[in-house]
C-alpha positions in Angstrom: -11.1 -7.8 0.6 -14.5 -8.8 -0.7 -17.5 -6.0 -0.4 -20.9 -6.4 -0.2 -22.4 -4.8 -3.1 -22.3 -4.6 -6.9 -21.0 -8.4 -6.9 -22.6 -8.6 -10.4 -20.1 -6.3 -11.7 -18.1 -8.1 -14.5 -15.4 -4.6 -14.9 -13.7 -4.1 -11.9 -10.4 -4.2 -13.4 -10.8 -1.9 -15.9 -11.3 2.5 -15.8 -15.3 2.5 -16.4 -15.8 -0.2 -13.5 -16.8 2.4 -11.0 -19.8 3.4 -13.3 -22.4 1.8 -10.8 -21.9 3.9 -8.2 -24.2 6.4 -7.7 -22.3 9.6 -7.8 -23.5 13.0 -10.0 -20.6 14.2 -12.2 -19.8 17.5 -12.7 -20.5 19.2 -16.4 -16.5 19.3 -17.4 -14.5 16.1 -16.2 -11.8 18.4 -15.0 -13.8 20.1 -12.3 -14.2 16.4 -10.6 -12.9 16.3 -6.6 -10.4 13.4 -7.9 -8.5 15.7 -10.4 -8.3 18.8 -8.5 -7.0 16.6 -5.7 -4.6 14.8 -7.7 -3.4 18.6 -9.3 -3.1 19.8 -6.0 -1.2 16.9 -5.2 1.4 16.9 -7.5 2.1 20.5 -7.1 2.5 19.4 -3.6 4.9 17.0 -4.4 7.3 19.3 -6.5 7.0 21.8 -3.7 8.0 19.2 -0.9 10.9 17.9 -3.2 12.4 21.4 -3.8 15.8 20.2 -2.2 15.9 18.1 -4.8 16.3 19.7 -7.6 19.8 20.4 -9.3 22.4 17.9 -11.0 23.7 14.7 -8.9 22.2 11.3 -7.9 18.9 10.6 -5.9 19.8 9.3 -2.5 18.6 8.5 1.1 19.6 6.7 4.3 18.1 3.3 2.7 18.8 4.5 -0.8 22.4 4.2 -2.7 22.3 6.0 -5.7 20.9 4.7 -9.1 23.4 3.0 -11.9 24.1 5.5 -14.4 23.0 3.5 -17.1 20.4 1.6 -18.4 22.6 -1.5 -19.8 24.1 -1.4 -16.3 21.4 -2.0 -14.7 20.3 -5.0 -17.1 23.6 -6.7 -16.7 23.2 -6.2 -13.1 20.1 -8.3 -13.4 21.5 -10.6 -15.1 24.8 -11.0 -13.0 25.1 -12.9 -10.1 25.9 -10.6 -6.8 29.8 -9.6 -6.7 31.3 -11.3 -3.9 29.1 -13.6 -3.8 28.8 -16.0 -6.9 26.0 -18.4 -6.0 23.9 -15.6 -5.2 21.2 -14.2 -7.9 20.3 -10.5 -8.5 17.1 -9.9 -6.0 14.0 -9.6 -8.4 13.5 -6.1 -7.5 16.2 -5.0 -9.6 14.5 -6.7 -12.4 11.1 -4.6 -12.0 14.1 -2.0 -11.3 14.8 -2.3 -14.7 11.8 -2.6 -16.2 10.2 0.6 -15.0 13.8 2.6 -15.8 13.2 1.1 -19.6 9.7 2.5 -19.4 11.2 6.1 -18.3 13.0 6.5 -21.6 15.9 4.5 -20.2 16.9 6.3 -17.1 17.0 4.2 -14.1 17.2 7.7 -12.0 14.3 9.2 -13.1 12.5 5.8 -12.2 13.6 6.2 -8.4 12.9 9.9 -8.7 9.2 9.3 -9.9 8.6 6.5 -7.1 9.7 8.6 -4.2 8.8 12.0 -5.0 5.5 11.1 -7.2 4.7 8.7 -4.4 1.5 10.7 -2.8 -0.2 11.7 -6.4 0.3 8.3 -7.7 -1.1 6.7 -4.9 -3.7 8.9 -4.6 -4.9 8.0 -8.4 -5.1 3.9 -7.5 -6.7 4.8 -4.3 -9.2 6.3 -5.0 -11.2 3.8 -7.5 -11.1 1.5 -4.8 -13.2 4.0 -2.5 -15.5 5.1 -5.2 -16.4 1.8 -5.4 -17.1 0.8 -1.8 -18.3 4.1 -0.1 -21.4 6.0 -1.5 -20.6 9.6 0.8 -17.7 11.8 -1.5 -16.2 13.6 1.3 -15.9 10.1 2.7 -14.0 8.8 -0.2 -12.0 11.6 -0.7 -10.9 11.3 2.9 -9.8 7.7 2.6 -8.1 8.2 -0.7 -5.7 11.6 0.7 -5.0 10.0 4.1 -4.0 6.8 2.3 -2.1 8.2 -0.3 0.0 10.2 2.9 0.8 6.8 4.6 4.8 6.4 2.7 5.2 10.0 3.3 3.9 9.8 6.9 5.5 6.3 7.9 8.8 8.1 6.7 9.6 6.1 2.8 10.2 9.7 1.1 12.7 10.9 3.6 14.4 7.5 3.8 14.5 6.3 0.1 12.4 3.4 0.5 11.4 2.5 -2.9 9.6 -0.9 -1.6 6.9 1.6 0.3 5.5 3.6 -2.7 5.5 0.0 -4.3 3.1 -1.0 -1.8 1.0 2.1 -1.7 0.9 2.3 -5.2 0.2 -1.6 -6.1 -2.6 -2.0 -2.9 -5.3 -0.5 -4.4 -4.8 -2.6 -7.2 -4.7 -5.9 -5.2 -8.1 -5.0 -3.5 -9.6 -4.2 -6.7 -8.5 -8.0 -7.8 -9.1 -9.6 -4.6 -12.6 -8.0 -4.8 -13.1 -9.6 -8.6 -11.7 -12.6 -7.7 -14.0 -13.2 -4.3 -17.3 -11.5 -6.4 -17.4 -12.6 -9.4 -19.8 -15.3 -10.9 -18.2 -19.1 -11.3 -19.6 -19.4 -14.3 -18.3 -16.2 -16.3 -14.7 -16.9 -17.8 -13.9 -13.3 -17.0 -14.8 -14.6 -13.6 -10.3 -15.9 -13.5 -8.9 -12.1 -14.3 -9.3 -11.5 -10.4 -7.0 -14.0 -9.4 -4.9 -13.4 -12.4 -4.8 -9.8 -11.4 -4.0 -10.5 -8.0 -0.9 -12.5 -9.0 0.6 -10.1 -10.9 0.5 -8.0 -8.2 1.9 -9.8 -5.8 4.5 -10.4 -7.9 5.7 -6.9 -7.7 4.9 -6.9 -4.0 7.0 -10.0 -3.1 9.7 -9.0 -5.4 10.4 -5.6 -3.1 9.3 -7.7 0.1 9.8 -11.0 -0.2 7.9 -12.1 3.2 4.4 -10.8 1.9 3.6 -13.9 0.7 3.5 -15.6 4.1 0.9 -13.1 4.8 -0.8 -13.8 1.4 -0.7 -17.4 1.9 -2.1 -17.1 5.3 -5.2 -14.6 3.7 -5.4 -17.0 0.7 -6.1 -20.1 3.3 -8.3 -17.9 5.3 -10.2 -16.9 1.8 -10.4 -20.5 0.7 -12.2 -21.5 4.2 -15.1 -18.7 3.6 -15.4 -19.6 -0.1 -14.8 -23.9 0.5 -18.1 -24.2 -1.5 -17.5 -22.5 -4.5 -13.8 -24.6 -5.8 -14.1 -22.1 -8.5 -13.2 -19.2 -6.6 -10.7 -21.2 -4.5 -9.1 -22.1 -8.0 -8.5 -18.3 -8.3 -7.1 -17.9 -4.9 -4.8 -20.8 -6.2 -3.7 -18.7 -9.2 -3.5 -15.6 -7.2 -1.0 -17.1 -5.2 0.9 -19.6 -7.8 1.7 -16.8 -10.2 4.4 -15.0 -7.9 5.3 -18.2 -6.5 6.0 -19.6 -10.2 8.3 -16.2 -11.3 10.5 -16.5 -8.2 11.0 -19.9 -8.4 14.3 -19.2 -9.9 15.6 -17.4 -7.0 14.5 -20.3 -4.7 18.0 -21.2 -4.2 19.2 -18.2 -3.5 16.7 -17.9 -1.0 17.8 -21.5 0.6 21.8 -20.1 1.0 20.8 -16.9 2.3 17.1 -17.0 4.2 17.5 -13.5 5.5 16.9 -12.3 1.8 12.9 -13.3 3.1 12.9 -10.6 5.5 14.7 -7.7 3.3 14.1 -5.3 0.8 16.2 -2.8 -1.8 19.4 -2.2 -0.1 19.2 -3.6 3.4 22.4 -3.5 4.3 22.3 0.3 4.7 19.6 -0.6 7.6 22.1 -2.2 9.7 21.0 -3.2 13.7 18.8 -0.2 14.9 17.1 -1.2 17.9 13.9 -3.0 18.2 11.1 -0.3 18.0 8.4 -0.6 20.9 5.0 -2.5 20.1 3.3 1.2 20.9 5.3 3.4 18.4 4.9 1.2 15.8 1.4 0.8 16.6 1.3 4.6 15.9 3.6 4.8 13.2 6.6 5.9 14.8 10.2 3.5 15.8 11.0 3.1 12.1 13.7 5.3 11.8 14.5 9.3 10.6 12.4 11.2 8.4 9.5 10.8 10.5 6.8 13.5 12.2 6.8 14.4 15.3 5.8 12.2 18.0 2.7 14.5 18.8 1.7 14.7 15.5 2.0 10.9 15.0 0.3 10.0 18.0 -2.5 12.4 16.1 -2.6 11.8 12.9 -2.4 7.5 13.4 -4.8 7.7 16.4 -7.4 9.5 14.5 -7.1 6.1 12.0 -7.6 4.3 14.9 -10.8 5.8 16.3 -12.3 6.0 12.6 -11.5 2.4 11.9 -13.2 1.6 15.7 -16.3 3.9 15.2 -16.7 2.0 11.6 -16.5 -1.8 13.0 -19.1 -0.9 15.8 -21.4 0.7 13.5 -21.2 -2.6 11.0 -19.7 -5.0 12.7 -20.9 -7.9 10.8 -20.2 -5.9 7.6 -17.7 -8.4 5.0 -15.6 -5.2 3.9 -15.3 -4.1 7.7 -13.8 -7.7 9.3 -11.8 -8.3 6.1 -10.3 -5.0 6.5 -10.0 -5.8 10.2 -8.4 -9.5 9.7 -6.1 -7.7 7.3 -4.8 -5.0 10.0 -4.2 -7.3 12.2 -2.4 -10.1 11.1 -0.1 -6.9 9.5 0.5 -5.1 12.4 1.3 -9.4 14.1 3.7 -9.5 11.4 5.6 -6.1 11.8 5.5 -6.4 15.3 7.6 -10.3 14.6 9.6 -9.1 11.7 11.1 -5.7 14.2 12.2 -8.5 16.5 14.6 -10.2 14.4 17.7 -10.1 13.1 19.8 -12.0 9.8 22.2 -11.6 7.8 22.4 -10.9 3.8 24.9 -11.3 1.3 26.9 -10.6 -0.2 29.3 -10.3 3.1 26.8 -11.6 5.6 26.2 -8.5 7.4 23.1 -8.2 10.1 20.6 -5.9 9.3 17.2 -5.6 11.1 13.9 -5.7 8.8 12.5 -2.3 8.4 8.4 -2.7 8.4 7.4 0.5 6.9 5.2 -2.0 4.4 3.3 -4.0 7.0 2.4 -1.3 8.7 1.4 0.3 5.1 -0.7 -2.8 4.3 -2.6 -2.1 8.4 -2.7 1.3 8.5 -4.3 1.4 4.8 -6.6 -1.6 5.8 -8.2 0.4 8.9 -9.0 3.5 6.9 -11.2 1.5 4.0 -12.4 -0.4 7.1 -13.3 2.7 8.6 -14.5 4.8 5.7 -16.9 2.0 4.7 -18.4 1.4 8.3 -18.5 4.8 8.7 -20.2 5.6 5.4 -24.1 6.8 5.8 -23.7 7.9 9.2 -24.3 11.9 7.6 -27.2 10.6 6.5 -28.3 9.2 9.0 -27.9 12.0 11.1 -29.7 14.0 9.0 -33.1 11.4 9.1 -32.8 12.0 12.8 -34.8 14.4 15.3 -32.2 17.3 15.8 -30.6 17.2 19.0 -26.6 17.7 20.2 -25.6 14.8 17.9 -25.7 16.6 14.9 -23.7 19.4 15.6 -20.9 16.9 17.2 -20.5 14.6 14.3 -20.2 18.4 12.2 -17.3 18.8 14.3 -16.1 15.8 14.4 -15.8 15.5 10.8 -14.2 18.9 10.6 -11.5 17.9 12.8 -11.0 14.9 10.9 -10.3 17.1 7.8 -7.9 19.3 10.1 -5.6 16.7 11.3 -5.3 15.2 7.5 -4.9 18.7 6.4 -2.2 19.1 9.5 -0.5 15.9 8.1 -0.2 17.1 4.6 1.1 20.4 5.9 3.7 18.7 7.5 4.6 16.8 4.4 4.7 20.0 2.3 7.5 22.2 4.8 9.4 20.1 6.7 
């Protein structure tokens, strides 16, 4: 999503990129917002995973437990699916493997980390990306917790779904390269690491969901028709969206035999034929399944999104960040809505599984709260430039209960 200020920024991929930003920091880097949130977070996380602990294998409804080995995994990689010999390992058991051989060779601490470590993780990418686009700290802080909730919230802790905390981990990182590759000068070389970045994202994004790239495709022809005079930057978009076309070209066929494998993630034949959730529950984050919070408390917590992300496109409704965030929701919550409608089959027996959209609705959910946050950003101040009158003391109160319902939703997270 491109931004509207700081586009002479040549860092944006790297740690010190979020310099610019006019923000006082505190005398001992430890007292920051960021790392006490981030502490508090992971303490979080070990207290909400206290069932977990103890010997045995790591599983969940849409989560069979992890090889025992790291060499079985690798030849598992390698190995074409028993039962079904013209069919190639999914490429998310390659990244699978990677990340295990990363983890000092245990594929089950890998799973452990994603799922449990999800929230502090998340919160760490997240929060760059708002430093960088929203001047107010409470602001950013807000966007980056109630983000970082969404796989927790959207029910990919209870249910094992290692492709959500891939997707709230990795898009942060994708806006921080989309934003380099839509900003930066044509003529800079380091001007092509946005839409190198990008593609290396998306390769881990389409390797746990396959389908993202029909929604990348349709952002990176929607990006190429705002920025059709600068070829440059349309040569980036080109790379952005060639690299994880390139790496799965070798399970192309694969996908030809069996086209359901689009649609599916990491063990989808656990997900079997639920029926189709309503267009309102998913549109508050409820329908996909157990693990979930109460209805009330969805209906709260996701409707609170809703009314920040509306309050911030009315205040800067012709604001790039804003409609890009907007366009993004949109054509995510289109696509979940599709995707719950259908049905295939996947190998290696053919059985029919629904698509679980826990990630598009990540990817719209996550796009209305930067939405939000950034239109919303300045209105404190803006209050404050203003005669006193009963505005004032309602947007105090607003805010506060905006703080109380995350704080209701992290709660929830922590007991239940």
């Amino acid at each position: 999503m491109a931004g509207d200020a700081d586009a002479s920024s040549l860092d944006e991929m790297t740690g010190d990129d979020f310099s610019s930003v006019a923000d006082e920091r505190p005398r001992h880097p430890w007292l920051s917002p960021i790392v006490i949130t981030t502490a508090v977070a992971i303490v979080a996380s070990l207290i909400a995973a206290r069932g977990l602990f103890g010997l045995g294998s790591l599983a969940a409804p849409a989560l069979l437990p992890a090889h025992e080995k790291l060499s079985d995994l690798w030849h598992s990689v390698v190995a074409p699916i028993y039962g079904a010999p013209g069919q190639l390992t999914p490429p998310w058991l390659g990244l699978v493997a990677l990340g295990s051989t990363l983890l000092a060779g245990q594929p089950e601490w890998f799973s452990t980390v994603l799922l449990c470590g999800v929230v502090p993780l998340t919160l760490l990418t997240a929060y760059p990306v708002a430093r960088r686009l929203i001047n107010d700290r409470r602001l950013r802080l807000w966007v980056a917790i109630t983000y970082a909730l969404l796989p927790v919230l959207l029910g990919g802790t209870n249910q094992g779904r290692l492709t959500l905390s891939v997707f709230a981990i990795a898009l942060p990182l994708l806006v921080t390269a989309v934003r380099a590759l839509a900003l930066r000068r044509v003529q800079t070389p380091e001007g092509w690491r946005g839409g190198w970045g990008a593609g290396v994202v998306l390769v881990a994004l389409a390797a746990f969901e396959p389908s993202i790239m029909v929604l990348a495709l349709l952002v990176g022809l929607l990006g190429a028709i705002f920025l059709r005079r600068t070829p440059r930057k349309i040569g980036r978009i080109g790379i952005a969206l060639g690299v994880p076309l390139l790496v799965m070209l070798p399970w192309l066929p694969s996908l030809i035999t069996a086209p359901g494998r689009i649609f599916t993630g990491p063990d989808a034949e656990l997900d079997g034929v639920p029926g189709a959730p309503s267009v309102w529950r998913l549109l508050v984050g409820n329908g996909l399944g157990p693990g979930l919070p109460p209805l009330w408390l969805g209906i709260t917590i996701f409707g609170l999104i809703w009314l920040v992300a509306l309050v911030g496109l009315a205040r800067h409704p012709d604001r790039r960040t804003v409609l890009a965030a907007w366009i993004t929701a949109v054509v995510a919550f289109g696509m979940a809505i599709v995707l719950s409608r259908l049905v295939v089959s996947v190998p290696p027996v053919g059985a029919e599984v629904r698509p679980w959209v826990g990630a598009y609705l990540q990817i719209g959910f996550g796009a209305l709260i930067l939405g939000g946050g950034v239109g919303v950003d300045g209105l404190s101040t803006t209050m404050k430039e203003r005669s006193f009158s009963w505005l004032q003391p309602m947007t105090v109160l607003a805010g506060v209960l905006v703080g109380l319902v995350s704080i209701g939703a992290a709660t929830w997270w922590v007991l239940a």
